[in-house]
N, CA, C and O atoms as a GROMACS GRO file, in nm:
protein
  556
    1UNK      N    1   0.084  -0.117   0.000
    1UNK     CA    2   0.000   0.000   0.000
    1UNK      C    3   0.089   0.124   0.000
    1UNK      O    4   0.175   0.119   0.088
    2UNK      N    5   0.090   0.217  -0.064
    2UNK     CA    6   0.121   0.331  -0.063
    2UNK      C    7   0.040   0.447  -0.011
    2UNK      O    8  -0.082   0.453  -0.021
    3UNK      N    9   0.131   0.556   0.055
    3UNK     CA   10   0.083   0.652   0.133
    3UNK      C   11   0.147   0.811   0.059
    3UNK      O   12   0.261   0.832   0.020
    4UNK      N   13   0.054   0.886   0.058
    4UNK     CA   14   0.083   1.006   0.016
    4UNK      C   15   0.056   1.088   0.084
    4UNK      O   16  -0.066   1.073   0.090
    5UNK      N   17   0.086   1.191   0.160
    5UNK     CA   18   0.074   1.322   0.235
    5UNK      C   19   0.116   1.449   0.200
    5UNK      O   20   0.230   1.485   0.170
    6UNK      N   21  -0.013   1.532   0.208
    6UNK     CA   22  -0.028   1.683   0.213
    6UNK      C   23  -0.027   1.757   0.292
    6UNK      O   24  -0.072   1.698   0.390
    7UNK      N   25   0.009   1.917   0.335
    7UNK     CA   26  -0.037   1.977   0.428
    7UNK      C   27  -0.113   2.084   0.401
    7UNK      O   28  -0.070   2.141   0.302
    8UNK      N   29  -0.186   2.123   0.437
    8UNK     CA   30  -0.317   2.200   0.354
    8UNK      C   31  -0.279   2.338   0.474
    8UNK      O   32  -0.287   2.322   0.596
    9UNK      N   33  -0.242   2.460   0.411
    9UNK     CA   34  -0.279   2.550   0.552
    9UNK      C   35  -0.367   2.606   0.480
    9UNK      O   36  -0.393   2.622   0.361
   10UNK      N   37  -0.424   2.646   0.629
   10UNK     CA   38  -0.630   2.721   0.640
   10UNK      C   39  -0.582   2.885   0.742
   10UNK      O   40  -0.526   2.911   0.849
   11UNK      N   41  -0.628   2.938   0.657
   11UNK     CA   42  -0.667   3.115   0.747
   11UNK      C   43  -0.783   3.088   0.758
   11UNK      O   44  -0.844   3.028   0.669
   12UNK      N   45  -0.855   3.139   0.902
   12UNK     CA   46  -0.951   3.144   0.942
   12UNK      C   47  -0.996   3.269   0.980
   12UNK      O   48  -0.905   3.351   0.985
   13UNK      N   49  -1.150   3.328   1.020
   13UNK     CA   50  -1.193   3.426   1.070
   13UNK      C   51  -1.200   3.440   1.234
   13UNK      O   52  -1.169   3.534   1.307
   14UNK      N   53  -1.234   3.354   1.251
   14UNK     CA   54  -1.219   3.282   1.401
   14UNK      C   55  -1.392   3.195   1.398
   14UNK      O   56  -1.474   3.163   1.312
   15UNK      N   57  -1.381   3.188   1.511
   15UNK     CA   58  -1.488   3.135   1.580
   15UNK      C   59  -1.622   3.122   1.467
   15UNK      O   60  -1.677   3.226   1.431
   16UNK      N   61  -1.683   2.942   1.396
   16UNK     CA   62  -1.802   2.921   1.326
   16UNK      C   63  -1.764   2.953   1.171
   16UNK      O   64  -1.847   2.948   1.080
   17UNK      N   65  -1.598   2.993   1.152
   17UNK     CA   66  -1.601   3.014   0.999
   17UNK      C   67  -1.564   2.868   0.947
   17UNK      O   68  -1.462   2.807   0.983
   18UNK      N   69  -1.649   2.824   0.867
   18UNK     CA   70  -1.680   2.700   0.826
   18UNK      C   71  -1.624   2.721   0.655
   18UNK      O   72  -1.684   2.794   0.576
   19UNK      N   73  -1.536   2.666   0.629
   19UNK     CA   74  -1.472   2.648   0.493
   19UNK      C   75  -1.459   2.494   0.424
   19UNK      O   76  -1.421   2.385   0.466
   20UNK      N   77  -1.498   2.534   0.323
   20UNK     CA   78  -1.496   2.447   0.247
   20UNK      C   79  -1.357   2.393   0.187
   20UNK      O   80  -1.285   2.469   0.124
   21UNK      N   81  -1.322   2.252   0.212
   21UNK     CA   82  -1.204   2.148   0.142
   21UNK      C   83  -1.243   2.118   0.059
   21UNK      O   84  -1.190   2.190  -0.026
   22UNK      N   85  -1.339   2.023  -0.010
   22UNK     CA   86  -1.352   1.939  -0.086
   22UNK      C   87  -1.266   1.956  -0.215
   22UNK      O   88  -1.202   1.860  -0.259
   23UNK      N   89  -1.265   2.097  -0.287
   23UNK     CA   90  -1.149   2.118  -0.381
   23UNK      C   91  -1.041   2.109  -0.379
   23UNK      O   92  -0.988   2.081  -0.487
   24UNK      N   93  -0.945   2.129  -0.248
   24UNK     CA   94  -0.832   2.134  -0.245
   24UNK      C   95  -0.782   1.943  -0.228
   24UNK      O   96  -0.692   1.876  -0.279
   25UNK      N   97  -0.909   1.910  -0.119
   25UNK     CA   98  -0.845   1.730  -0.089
   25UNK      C   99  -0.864   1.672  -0.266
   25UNK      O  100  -0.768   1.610  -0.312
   26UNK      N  101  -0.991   1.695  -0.359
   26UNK     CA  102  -0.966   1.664  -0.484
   26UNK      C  103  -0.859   1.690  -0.556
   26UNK      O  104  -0.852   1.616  -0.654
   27UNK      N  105  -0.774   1.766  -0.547
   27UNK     CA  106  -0.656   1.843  -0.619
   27UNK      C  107  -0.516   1.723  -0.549
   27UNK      O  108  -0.424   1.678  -0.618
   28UNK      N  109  -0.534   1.701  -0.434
   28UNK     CA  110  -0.440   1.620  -0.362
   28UNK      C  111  -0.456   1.438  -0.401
   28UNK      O  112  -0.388   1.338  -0.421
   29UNK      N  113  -0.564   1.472  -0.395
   29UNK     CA  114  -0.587   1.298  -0.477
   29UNK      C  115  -0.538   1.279  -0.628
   29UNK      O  116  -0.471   1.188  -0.676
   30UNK      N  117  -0.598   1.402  -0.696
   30UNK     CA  118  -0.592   1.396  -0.826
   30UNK      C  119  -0.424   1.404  -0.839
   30UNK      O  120  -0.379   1.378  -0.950
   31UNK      N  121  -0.311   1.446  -0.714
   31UNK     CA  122  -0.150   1.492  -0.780
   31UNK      C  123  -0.160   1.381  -0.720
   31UNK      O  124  -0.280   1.402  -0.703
   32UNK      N  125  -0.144   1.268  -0.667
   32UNK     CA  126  -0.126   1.192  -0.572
   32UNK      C  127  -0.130   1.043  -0.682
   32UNK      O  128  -0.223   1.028  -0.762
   33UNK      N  129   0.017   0.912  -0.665
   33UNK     CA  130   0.028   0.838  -0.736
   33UNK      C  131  -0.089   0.718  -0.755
   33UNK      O  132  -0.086   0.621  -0.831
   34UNK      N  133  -0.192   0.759  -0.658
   34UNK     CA  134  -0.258   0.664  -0.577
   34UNK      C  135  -0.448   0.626  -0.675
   34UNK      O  136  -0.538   0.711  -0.674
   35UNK      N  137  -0.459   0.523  -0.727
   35UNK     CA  138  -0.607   0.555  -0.833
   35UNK      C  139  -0.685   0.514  -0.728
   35UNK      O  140  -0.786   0.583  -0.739
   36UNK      N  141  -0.701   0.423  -0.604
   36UNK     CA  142  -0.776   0.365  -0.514
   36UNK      C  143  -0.740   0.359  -0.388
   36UNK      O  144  -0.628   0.328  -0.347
   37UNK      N  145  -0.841   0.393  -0.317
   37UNK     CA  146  -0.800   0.414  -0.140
   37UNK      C  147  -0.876   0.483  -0.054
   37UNK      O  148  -0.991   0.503  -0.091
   38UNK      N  149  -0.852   0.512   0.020
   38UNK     CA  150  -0.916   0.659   0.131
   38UNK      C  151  -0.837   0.755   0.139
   38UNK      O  152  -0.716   0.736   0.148
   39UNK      N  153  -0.884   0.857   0.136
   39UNK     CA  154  -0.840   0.969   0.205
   39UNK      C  155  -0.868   0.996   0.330
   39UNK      O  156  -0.980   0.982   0.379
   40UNK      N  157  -0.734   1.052   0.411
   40UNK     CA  158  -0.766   1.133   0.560
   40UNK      C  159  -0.775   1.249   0.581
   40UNK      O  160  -0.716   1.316   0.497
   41UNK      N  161  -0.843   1.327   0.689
   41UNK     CA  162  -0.842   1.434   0.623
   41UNK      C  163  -0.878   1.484   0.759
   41UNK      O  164  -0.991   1.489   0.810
   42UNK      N  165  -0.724   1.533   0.827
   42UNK     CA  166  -0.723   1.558   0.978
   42UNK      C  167  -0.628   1.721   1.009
   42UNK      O  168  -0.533   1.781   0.957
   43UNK      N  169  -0.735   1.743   1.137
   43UNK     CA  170  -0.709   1.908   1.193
   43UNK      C  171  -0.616   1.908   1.284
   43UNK      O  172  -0.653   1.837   1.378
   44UNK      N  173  -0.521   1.951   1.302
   44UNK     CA  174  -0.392   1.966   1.403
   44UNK      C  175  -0.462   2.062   1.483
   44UNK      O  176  -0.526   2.153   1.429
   45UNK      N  177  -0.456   2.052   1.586
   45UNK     CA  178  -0.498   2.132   1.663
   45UNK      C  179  -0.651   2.088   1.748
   45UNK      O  180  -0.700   1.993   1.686
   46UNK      N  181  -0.732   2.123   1.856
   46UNK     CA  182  -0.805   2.098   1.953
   46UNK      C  183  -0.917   2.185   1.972
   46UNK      O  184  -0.979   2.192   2.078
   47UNK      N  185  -0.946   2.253   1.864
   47UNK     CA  186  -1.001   2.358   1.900
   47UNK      C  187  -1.067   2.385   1.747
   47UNK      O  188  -1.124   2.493   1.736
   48UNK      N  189  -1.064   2.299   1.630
   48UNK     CA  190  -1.098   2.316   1.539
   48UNK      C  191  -1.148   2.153   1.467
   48UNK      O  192  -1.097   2.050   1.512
   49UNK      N  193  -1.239   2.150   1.368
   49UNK     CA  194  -1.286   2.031   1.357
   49UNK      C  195  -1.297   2.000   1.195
   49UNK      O  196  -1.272   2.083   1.108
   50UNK      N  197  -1.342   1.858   1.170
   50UNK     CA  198  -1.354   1.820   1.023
   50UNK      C  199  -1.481   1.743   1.035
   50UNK      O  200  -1.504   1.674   1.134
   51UNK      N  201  -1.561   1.754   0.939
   51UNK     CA  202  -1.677   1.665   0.906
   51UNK      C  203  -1.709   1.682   0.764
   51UNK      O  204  -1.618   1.685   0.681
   52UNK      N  205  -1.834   1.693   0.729
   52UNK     CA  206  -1.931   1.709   0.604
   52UNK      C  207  -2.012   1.788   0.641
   52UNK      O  208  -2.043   1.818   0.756
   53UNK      N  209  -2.064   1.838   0.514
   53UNK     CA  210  -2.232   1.927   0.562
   53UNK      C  211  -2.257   1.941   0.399
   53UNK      O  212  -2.176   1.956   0.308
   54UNK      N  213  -2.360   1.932   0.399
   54UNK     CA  214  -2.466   2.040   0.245
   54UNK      C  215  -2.364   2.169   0.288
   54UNK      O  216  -2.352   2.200   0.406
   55UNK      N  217  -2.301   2.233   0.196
   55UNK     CA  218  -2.227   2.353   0.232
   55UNK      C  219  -2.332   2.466   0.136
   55UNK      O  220  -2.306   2.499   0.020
   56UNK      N  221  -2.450   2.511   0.210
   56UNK     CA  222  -2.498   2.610   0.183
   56UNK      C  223  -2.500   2.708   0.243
   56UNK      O  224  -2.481   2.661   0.355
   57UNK      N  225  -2.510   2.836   0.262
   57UNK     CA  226  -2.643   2.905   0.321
   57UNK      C  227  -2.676   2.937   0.434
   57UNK      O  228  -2.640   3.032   0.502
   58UNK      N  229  -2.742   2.863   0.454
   58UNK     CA  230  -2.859   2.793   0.554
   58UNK      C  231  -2.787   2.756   0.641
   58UNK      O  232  -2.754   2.835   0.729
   59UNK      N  233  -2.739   2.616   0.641
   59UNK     CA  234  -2.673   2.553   0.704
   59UNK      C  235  -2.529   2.619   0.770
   59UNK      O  236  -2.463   2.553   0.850
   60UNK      N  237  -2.483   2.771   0.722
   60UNK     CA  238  -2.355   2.789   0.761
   60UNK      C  239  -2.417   2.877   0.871
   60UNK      O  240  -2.358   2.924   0.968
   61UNK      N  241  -2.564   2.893   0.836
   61UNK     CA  242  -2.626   2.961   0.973
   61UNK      C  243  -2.698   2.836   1.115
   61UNK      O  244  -2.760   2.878   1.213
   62UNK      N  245  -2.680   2.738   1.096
   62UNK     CA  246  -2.763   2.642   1.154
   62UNK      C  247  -2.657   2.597   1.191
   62UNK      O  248  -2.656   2.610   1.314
   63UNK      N  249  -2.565   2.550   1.158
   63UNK     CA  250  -2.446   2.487   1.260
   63UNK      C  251  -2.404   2.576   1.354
   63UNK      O  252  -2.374   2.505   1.450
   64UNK      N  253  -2.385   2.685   1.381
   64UNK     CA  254  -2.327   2.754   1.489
   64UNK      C  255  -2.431   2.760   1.595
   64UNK      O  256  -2.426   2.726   1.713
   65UNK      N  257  -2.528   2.812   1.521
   65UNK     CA  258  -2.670   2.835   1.568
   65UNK      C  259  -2.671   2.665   1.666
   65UNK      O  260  -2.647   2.691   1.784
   66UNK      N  261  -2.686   2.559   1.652
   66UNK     CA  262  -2.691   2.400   1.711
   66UNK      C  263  -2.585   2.410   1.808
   66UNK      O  264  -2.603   2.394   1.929
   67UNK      N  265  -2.439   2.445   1.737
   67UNK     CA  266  -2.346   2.456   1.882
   67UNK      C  267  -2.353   2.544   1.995
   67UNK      O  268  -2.320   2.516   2.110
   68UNK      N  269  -2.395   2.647   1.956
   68UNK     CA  270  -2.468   2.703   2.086
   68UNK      C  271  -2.563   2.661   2.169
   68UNK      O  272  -2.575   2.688   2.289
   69UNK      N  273  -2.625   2.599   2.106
   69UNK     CA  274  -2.755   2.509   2.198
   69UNK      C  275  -2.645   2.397   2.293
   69UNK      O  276  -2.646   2.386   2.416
   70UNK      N  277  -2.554   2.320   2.198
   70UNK     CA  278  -2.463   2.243   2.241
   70UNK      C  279  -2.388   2.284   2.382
   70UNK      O  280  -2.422   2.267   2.499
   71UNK      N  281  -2.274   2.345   2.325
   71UNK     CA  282  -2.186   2.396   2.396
   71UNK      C  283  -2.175   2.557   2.464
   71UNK      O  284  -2.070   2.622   2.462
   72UNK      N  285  -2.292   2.604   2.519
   72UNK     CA  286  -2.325   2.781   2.518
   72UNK      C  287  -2.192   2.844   2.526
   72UNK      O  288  -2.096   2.779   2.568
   73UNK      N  289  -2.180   2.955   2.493
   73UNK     CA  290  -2.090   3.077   2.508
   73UNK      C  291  -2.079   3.142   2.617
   73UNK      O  292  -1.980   3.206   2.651
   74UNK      N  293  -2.238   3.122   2.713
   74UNK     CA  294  -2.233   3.239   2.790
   74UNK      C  295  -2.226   3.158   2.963
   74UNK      O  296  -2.245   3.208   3.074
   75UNK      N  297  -2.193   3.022   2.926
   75UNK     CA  298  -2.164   3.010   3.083
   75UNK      C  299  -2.002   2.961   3.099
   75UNK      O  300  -1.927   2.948   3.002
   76UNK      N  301  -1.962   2.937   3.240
   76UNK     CA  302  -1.820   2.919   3.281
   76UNK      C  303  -1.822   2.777   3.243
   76UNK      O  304  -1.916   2.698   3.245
   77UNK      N  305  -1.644   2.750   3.193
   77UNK     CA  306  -1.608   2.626   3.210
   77UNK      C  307  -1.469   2.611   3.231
   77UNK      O  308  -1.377   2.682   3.191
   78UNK      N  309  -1.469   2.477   3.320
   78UNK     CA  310  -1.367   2.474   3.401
   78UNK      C  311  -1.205   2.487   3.327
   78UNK      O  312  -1.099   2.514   3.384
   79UNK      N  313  -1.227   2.460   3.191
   79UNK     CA  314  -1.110   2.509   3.139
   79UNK      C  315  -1.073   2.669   3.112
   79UNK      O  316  -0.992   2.696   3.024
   80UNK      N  317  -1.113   2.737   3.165
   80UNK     CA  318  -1.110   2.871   3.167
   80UNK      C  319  -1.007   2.899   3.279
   80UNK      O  320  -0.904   2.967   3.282
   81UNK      N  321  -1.092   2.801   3.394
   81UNK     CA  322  -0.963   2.860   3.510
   81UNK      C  323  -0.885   2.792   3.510
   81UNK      O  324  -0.815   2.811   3.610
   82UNK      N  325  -0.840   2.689   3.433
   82UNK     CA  326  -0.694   2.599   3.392
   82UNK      C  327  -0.634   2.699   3.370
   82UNK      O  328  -0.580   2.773   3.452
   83UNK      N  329  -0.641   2.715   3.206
   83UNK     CA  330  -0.547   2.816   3.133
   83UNK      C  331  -0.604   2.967   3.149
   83UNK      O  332  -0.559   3.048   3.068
   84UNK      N  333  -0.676   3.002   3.220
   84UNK     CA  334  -0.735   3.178   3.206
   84UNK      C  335  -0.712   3.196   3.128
   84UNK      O  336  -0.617   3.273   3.116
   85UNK      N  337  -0.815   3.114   2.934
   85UNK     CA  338  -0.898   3.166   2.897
   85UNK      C  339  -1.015   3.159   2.835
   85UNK      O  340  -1.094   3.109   2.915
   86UNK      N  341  -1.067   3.183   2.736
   86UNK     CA  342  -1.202   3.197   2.708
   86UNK      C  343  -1.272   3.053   2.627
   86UNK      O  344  -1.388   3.012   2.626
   87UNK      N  345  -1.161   3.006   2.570
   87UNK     CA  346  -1.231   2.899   2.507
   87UNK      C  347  -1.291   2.726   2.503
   87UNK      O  348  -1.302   2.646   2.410
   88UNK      N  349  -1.319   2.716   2.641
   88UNK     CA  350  -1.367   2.636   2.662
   88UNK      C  351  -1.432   2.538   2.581
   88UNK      O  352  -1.410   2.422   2.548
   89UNK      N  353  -1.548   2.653   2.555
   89UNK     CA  354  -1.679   2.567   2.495
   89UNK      C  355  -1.607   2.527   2.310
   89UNK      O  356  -1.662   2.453   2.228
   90UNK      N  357  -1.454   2.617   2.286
   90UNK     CA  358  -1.427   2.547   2.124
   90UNK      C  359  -1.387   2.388   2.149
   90UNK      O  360  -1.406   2.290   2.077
   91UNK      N  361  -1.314   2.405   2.299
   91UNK     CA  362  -1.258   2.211   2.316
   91UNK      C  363  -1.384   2.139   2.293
   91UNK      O  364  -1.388   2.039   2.220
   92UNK      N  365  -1.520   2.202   2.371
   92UNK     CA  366  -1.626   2.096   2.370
   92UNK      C  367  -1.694   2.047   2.284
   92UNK      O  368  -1.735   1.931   2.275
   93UNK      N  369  -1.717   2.183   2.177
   93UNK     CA  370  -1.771   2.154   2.059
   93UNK      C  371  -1.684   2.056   1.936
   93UNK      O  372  -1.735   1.974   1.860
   94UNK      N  373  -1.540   2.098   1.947
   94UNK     CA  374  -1.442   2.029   1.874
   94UNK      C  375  -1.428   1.889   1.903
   94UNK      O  376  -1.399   1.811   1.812
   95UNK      N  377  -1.446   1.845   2.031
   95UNK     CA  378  -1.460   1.669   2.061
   95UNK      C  379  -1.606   1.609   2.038
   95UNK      O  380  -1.652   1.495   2.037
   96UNK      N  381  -1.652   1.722   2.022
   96UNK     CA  382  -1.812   1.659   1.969
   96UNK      C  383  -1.798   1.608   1.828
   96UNK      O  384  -1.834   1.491   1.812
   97UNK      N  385  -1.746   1.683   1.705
   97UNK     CA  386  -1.752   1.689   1.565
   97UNK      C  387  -1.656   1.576   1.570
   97UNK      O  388  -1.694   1.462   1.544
   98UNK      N  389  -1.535   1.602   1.602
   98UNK     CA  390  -1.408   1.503   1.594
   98UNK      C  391  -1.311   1.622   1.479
   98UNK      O  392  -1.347   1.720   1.415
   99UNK      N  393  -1.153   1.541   1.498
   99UNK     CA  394  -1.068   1.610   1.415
   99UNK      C  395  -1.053   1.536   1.272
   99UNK      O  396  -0.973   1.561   1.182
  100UNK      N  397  -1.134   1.459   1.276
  100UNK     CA  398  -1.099   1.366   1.120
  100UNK      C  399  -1.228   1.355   1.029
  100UNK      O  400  -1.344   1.394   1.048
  101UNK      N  401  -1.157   1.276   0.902
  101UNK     CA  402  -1.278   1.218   0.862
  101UNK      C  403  -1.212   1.145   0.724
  101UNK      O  404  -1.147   1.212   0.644
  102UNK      N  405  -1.226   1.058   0.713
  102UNK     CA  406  -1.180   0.923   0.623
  102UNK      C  407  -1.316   0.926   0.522
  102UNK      O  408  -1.436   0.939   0.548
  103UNK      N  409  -1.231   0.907   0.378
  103UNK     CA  410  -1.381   0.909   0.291
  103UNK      C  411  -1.268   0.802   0.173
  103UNK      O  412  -1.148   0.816   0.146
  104UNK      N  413  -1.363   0.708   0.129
  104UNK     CA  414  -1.281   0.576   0.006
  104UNK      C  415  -1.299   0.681  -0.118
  104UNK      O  416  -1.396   0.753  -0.098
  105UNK      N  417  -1.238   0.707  -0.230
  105UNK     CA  418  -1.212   0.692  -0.345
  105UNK      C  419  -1.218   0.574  -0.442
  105UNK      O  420  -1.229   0.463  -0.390
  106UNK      N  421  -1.214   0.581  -0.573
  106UNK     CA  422  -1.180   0.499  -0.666
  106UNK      C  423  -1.156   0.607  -0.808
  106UNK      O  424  -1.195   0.716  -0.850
  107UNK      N  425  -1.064   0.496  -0.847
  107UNK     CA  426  -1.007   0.589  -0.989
  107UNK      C  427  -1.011   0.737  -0.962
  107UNK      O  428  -1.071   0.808  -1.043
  108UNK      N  429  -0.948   0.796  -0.845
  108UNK     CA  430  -0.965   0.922  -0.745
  108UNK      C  431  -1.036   0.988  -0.772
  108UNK      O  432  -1.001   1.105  -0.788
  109UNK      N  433  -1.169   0.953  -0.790
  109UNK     CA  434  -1.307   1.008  -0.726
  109UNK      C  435  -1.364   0.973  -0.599
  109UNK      O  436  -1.408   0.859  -0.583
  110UNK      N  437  -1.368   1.047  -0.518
  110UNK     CA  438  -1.450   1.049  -0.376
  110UNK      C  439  -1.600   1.022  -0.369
  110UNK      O  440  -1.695   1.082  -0.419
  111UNK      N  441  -1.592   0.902  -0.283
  111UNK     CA  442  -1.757   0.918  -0.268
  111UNK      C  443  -1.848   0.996  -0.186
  111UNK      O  444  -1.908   0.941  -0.093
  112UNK      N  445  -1.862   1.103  -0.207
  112UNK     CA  446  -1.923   1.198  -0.151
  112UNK      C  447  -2.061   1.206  -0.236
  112UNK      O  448  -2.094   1.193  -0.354
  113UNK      N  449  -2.123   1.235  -0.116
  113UNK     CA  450  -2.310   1.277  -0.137
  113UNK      C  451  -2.292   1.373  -0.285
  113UNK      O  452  -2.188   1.431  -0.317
  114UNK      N  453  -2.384   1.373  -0.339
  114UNK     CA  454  -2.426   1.529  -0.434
  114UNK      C  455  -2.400   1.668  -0.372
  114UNK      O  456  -2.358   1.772  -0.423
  115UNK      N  457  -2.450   1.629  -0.207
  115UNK     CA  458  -2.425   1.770  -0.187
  115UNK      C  459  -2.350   1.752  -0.042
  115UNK      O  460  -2.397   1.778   0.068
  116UNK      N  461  -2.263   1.716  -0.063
  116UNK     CA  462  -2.184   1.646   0.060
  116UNK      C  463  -2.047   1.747   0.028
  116UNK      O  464  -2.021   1.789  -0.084
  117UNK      N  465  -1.961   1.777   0.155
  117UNK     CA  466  -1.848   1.867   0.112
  117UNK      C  467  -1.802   1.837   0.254
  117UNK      O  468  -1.863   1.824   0.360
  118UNK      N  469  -1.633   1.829   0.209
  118UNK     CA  470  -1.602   1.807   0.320
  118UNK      C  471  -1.577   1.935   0.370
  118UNK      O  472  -1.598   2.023   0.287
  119UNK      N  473  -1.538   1.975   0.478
  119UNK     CA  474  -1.547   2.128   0.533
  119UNK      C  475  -1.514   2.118   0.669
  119UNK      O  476  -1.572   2.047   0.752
  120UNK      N  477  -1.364   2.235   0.701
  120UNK     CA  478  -1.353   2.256   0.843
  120UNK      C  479  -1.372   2.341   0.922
  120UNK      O  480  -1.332   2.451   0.883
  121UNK      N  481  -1.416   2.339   1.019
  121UNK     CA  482  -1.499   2.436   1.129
  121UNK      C  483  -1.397   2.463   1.245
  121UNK      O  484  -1.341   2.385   1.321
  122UNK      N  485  -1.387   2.683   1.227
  122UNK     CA  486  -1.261   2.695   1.278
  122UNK      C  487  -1.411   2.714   1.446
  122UNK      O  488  -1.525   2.761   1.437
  123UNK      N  489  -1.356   2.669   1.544
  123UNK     CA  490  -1.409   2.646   1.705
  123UNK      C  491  -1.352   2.762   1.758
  123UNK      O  492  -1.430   2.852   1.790
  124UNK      N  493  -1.201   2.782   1.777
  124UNK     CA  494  -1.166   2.865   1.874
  124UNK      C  495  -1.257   3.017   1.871
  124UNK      O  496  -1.367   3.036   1.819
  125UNK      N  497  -1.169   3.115   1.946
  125UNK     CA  498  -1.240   3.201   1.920
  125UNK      C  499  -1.199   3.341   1.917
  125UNK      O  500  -1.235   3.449   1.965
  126UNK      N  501  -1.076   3.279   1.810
  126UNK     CA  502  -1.018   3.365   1.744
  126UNK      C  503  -0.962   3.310   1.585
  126UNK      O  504  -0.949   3.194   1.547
  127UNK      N  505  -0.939   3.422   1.518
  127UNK     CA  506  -0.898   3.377   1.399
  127UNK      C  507  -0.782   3.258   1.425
  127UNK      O  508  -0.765   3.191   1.527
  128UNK      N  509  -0.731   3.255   1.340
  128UNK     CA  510  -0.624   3.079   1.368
  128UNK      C  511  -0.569   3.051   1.226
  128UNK      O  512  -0.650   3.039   1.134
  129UNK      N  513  -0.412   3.039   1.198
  129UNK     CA  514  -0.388   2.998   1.129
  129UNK      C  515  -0.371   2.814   1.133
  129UNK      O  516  -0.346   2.775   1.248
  130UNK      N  517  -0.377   2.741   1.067
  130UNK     CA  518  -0.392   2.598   1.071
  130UNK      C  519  -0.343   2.472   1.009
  130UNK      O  520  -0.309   2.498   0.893
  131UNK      N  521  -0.328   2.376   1.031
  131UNK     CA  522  -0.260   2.307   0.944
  131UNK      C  523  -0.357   2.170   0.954
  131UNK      O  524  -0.386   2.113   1.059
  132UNK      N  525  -0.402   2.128   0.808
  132UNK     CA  526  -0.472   2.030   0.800
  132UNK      C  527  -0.422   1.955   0.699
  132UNK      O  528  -0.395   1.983   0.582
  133UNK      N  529  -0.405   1.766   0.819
  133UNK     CA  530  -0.324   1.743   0.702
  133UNK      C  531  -0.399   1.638   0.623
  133UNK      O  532  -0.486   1.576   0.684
  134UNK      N  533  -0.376   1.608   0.496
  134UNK     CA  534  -0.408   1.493   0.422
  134UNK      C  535  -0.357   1.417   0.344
  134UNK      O  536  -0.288   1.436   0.243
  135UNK      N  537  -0.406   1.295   0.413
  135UNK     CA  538  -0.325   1.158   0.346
  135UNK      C  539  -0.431   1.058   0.287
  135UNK      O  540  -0.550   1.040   0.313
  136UNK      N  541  -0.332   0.990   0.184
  136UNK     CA  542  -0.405   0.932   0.075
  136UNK      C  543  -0.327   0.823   0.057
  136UNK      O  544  -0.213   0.822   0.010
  137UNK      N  545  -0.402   0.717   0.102
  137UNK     CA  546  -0.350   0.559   0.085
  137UNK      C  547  -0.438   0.502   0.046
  137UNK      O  548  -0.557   0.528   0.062
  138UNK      N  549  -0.374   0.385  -0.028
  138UNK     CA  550  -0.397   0.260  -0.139
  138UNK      C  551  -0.318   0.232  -0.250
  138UNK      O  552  -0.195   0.226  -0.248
  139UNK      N  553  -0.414   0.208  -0.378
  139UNK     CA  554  -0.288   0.138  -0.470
  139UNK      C  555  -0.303   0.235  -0.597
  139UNK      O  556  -0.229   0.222  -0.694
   0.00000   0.00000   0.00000
């Protein structure tokens, strides 16, 4: 099996700016020696996350909108008085989503929904520069 690795850096706005990968991990498959496999497709860092979503709209208003219900903004948490400071609720929300997400290929096309995108969600709550990396194994 062969393994190929990228490092993707991400500027962020801070806190709920939700950006879209799916072009760049296609671009990495497509340079990549590899016609069959999975891709990985993981966030360095604790405070920022990877999944899927319909990347519309709507939805870039409804996910933040849910983590607040989730993880609120406006009460204390105990990681605050660890490190004195504010971002608690990005650790909580960020172990909720997870830092990864593995998706199979063939003839390096991804099987992704129609309206499926992969996309990472900056948590902290501040802008953040980032490093997301991706790897691409098989044959």
């Amino acid at each position: 099996m062969a393994v190929y690795s990228l490092d993707l850096q991400v500027k962020t706005r801070g806190e709920n700016d939700i950006i879209d990968l799916t072009p760049q991990v296609s671009e990495i498959i497509d340079g990549s020696p590899i016609e069959n496999g999975i891709v990985v497709v993981f966030c360095v860092g604790s405070t920022g996350a990877i999944t899927t979503v319909e990347y519309e709209p709507g939805l870039m208003k409804d996910i933040p909108n849910a983590l607040e219900k989730i993880a609120p903004s406006n009460i204390n948490y105990d990681h605050h008085d660890t490190w004195g400071c504010d971002n608690g609720r990005s650790h909580v929300r960020a172990s909720i989503i997870g830092p990864s997400i593995t998706v199979p290929f063939v003839s390096r096309r991804m099987f992704l929904g129609q309206w499926q995108q992969i996309v990472f969600i900056e948590l902290d709550t501040r802008p953040r520069e980032r490093t997301v990396i991706v790897q691409v194994l098989g044959e």
